[in-house]
C-alpha positions as CSV (number, residue, x, y, z in Angstrom):
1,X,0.0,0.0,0.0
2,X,1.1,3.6,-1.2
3,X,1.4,6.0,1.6
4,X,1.3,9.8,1.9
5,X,3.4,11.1,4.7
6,X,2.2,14.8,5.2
7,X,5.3,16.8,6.6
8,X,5.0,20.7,5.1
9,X,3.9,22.3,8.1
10,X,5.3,25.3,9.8
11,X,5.7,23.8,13.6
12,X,4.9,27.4,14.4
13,X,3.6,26.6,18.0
14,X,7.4,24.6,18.5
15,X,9.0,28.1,18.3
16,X,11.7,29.0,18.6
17,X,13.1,24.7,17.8
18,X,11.4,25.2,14.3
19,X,12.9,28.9,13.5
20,X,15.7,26.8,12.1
21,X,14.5,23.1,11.9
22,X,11.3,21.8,10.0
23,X,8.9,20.4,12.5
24,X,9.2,16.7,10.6
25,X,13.2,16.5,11.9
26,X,12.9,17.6,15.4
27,X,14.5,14.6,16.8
28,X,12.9,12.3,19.2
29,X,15.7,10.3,21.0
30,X,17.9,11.2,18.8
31,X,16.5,10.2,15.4
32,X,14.6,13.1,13.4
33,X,10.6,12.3,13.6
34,X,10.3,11.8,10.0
35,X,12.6,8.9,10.0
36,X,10.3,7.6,12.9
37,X,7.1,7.4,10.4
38,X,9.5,6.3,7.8
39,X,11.2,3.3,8.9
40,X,7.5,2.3,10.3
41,X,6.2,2.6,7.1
42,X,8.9,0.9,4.9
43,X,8.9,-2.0,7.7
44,X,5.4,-2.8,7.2
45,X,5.5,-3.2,3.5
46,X,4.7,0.1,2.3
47,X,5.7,0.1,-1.5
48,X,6.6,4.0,-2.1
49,X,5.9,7.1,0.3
50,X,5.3,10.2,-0.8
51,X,6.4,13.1,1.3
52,X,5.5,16.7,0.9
53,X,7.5,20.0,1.8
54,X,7.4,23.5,2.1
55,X,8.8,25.0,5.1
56,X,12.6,24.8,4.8
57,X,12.0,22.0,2.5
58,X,15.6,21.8,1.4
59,X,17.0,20.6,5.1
60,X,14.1,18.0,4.4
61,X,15.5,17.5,0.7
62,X,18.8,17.0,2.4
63,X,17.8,14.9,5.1
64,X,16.0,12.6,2.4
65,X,18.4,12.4,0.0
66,X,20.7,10.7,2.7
67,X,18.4,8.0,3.6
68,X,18.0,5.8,0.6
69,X,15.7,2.7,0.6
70,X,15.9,2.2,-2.8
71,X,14.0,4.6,-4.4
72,X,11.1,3.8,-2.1
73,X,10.5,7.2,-0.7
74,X,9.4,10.4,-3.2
75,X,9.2,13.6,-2.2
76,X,6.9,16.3,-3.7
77,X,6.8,20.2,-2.8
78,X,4.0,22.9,-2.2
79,X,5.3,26.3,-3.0
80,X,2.4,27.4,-0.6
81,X,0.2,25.1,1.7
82,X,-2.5,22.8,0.3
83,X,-4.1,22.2,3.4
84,X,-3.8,18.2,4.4
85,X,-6.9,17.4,2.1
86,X,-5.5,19.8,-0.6
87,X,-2.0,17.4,-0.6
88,X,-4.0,14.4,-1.1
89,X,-5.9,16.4,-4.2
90,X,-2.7,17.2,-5.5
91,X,-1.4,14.2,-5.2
92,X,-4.2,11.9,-6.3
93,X,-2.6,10.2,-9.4
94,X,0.3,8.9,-6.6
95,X,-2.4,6.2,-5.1
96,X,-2.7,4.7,-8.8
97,X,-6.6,4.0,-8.1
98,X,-6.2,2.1,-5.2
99,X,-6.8,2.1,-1.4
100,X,-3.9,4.4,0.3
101,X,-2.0,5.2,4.0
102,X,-2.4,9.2,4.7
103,X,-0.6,10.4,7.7
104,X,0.4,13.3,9.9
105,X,4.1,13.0,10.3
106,X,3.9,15.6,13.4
107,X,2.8,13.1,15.7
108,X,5.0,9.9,17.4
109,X,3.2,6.8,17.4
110,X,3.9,2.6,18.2
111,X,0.6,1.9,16.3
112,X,0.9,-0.8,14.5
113,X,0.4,-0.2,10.7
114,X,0.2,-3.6,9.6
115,X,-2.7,-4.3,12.3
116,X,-4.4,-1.1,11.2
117,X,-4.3,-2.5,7.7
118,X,-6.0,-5.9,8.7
119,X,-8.6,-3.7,10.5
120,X,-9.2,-1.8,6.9
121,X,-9.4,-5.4,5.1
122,X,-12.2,-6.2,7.3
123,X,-13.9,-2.9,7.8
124,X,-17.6,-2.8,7.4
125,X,-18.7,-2.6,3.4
126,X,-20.4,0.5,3.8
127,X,-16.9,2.4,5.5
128,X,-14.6,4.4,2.8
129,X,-12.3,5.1,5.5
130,X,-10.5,3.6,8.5
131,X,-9.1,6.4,11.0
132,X,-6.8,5.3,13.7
133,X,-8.0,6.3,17.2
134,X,-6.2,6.9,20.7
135,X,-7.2,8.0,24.1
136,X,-5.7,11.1,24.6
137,X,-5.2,13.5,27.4
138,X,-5.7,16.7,26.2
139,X,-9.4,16.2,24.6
140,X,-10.0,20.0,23.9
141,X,-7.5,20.6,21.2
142,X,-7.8,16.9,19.8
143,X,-10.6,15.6,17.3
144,X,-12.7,14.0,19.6
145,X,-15.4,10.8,18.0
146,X,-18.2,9.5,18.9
147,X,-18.9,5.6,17.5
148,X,-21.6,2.9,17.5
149,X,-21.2,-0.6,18.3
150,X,-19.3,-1.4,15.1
151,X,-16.8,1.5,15.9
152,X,-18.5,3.5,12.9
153,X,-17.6,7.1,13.8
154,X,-21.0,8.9,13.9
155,X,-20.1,11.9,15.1
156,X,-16.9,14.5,14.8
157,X,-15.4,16.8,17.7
158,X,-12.9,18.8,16.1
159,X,-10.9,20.8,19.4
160,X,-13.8,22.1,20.8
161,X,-14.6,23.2,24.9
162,X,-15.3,20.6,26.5
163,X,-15.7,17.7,24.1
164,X,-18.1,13.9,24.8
165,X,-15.1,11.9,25.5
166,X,-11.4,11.4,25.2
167,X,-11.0,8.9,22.3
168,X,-9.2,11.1,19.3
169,X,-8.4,11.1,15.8
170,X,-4.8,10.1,15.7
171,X,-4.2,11.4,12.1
172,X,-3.5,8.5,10.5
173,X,-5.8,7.2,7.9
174,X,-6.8,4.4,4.9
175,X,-8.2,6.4,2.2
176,X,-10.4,4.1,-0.5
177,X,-10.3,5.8,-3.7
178,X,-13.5,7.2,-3.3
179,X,-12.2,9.5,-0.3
180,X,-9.1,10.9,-2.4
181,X,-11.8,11.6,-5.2
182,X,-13.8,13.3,-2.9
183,X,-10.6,15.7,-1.9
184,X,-9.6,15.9,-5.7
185,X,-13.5,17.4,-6.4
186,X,-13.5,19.6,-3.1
187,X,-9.9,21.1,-4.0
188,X,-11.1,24.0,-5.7
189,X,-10.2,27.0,-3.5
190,X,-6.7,27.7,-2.0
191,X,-6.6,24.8,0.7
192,X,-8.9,21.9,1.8
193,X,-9.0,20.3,5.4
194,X,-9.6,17.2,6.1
195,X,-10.6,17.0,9.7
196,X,-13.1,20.2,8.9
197,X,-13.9,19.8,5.4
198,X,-13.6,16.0,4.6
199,X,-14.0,13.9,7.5
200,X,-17.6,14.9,8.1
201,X,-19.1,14.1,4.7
202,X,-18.0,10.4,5.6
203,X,-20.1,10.5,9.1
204,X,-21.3,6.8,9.2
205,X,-18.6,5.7,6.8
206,X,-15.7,5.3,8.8
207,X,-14.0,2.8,10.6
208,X,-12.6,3.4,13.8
209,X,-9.3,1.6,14.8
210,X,-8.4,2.3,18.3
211,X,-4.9,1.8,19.5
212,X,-4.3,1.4,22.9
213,X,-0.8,2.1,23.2
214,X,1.6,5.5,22.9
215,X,0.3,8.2,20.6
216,X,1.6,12.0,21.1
217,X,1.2,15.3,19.0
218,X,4.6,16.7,19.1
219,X,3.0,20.1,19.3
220,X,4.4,22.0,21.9
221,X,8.1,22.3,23.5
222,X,6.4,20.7,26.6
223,X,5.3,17.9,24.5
224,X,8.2,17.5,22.7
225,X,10.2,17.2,26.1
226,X,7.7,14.4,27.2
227,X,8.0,12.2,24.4
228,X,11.6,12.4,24.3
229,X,11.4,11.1,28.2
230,X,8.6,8.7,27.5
231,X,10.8,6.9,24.4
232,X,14.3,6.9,26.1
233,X,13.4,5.5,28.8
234,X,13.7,1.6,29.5
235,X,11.2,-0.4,28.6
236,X,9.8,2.4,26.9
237,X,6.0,2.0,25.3
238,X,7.5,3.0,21.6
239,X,9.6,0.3,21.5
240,X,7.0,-1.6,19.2
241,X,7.0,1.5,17.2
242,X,7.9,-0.3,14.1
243,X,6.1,-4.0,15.1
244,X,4.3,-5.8,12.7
């Protein structure tokens, strides 16, 4: 499966880290966040990932060009911000007509893609999309679902005051080709969203995988600091990060 790995963002809220170093390679133990995603990615079977850039884009260049894999990874860049939906848009001739990974690479994860996949296989035949969920902490500035008994996601949060719950959008989706359609007919204005503009046409349609282990925005200098104690410690919970 073709993935998107959606890395152009500013970091602006990891000021002043990002005034000289894109958000995707602040490192995380040591290794730049990016790499993370990818090595995650390429170890469950991912054929080719796509990654997009804008903001200093040619440290990410740089960074890319050093890390090989045959070939595997492609990088494509915004000369201004699509949005995440818009990327997909842009990029819809990349998925070749067939079901694709789209993820945030600002967030540090030991989900396990493979297992999300299986999930996707056996999704309900009315779902177009499988969203990976997490319980998270900080409920007001996540995307916050609401599911029925099938984990359909029936209803969508987006950081609002005090939301129904803690289980969140983790930003990492399965996209049939219907959904990067839908972005591709949307995308007629500067950007498109996909947790304000996308995700609710597909109310009803969407499966939710929950994964009960480590998920973390790395949004904030405070959250950045955590994860890098949470994942060098012993026994730490991302040490499946790349399990199949």
């Amino acid at each position: 499966m073709r993935a998107l790995l959606l890395a152009a963002g500013l970091g602006s809220r990891l000021r002043p880290i990002t005034n000289h170093l894109p958000k995707c390679l602040v490192p995380i133990a040591g290794k730049p966040l990016l790499q993370h995603w990818l090595d995650a990615l390429l170890a469950a079977g991912s054929e080719r990932v796509l990654v997009n850039t804008h903001y200093l884009s040619e440290l990410v260049v740089g960074f890319l060009a050093g890390y090989g894999e045959g070939g595997k990874v492609e990088i494509v860049h915004e000369p201004r911000l699509f949005g995440t939906g818009g990327t997909v848009a842009a990029n819809a001739g990349f998925f070749q007509g067939e079901a694709g990974l789209v993820l945030h690479a600002d967030n540090l994860s030991d989900l396990s893609l493979p297992g999300m996949m299986r999930a996707h296989a056996g999704r309900p035949p009315r779902c177009a999309m499988t969203m990976a969920t997490f319980d998270t902490d900080q409920p007001g500035s996540s995307g916050i679902v609401e599911c029925d008994d099938e984990d359909v996601v029936t209803a969508f949060h987006e950081k609002v005051p005090d939301p129904p719950g803690i289980r969140a959008n983790a930003a990492v989706y399965i996209f049939e080709p219907e959904v990067i359609s839908t972005c591709k007919a949307l995308f007629a204005k500067e950007t498109l969203d996909l947790s304000t503009e996308v995700i609710p046409l597909y109310l009803g349609r969407i499966l939710a995988h929950h994964h009960p282990g480590y998920h973390r925005d790395i949004g904030s200098p405070a959250s950045l600091r955590r994860a890098n104690a949470d994942f060098g410690a012993p026994h730490s919970p991302c040490a499946t990060l790349y399990s199949k």
